[in-house]
N, C-alpha and C positions, 0 to 999 in steps of 0.2 A: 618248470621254473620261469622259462620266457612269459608263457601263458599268466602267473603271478604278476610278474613284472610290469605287463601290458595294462590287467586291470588295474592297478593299483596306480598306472600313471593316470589311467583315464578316470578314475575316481579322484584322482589328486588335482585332476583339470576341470572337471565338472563343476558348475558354481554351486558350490552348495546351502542351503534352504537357512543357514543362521547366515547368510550373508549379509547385514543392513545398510551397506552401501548405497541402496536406492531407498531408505526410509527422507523421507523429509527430514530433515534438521528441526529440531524445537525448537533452539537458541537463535535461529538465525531471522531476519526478515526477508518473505517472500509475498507479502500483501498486505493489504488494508482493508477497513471496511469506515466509510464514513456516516454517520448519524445525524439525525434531526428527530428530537421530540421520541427518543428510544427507539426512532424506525432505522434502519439501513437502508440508505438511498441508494449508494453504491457501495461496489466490493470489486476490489480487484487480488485475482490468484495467479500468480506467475504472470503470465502475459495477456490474462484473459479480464477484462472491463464487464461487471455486469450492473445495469442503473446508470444513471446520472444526477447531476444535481439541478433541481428549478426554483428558481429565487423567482419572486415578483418585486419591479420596479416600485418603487416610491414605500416598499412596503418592509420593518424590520426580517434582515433574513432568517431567525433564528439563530441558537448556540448550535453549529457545527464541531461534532467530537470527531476527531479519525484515531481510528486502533490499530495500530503495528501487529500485523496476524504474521505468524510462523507458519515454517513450512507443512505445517499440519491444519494451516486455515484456524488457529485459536488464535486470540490475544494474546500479546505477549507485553511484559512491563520493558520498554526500553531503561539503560542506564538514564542516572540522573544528569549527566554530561552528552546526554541526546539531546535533539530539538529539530522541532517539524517546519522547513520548507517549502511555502508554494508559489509556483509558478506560473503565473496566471498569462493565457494568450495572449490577451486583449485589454493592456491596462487601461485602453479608455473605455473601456464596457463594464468591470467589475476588478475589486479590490479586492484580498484575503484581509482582513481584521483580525489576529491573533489577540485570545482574551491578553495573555501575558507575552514578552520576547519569547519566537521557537516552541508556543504551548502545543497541545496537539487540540486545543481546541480551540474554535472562535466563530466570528459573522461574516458574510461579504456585504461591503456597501455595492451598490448600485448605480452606476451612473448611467445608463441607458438600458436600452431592451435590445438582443440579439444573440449571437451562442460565440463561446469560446470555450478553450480549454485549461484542465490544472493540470499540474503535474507536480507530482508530490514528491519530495526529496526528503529522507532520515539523515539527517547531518549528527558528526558530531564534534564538540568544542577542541577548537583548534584544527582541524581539518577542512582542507575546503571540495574534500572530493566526498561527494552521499556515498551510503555504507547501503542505501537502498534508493532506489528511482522508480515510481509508481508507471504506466504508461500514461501516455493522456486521457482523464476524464474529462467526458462533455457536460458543460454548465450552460443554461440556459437562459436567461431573466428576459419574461412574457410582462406585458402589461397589466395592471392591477384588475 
């Protein structure tokens, strides 16, 4: 009877294999990936930066898309009371241009050549704490 009792605690302790407590969340954000011209320049997963972005001075920077990826690295649709934040190093070096207020896409103007960083914030309306905070990406803007 002890011998019963013993296994069955330790079977009861044991983490068992339907546990999804370590699955990534779908619903939640945990990265980005930003775009130019259908490419992925950068992507960031949890704490990891891969790419950056290089803009040439005097030159349009292109439409920049960023996609709110989930903890499974897919895109995910933020609510319609979302809106994308960046936070740029170095505002005398380069600007975020949002096509629309809070779009998740847009340009950087250019005001000289040299690197700085963004750093992307998921805000949402009425709140002023982000629900997501990217690390810093390196941005770069080289001479023409």
């Amino acid at each position: 009877m002890i011998a019963r009792l013993c296994l069955l605690a330790v079977l009861v302790l044991l983490p068992g294999g339907c546990d999804s407590s370590t699955e990534p969340v779908a619903d939640v954000p945990a990265g980005l990936s930003v775009t130019l011209n259908d490419v992925i320049v950068a992507r960031v997963t949890g704490a990891t930066v891969e790419g950056g972005i290089h803009v040439h001075f005097g030159e349009y920077s292109g439409l920049f898309v960023v996609d709110i990826l989930n903890g499974r690295g897919q895109p995910m649709t933020p609510d319609a009371d979302h809106y994308l934040e960046v936070a740029v190093g170095d505002l005398g070096l380069v600007s975020f241009v949002p096509s629309a207020q809070g779009a998740f896409r847009g340009e950087f103007e250019m005001y000289g050549e040299g690197e700085t960083t963004l750093t992307f914030r998921l805000m949402r309306e009425g709140s002023a704490v982000p629900e997501w905070t990217s690390p810093p990406l390196d941005l770069v803007v080289v001479a023409c």
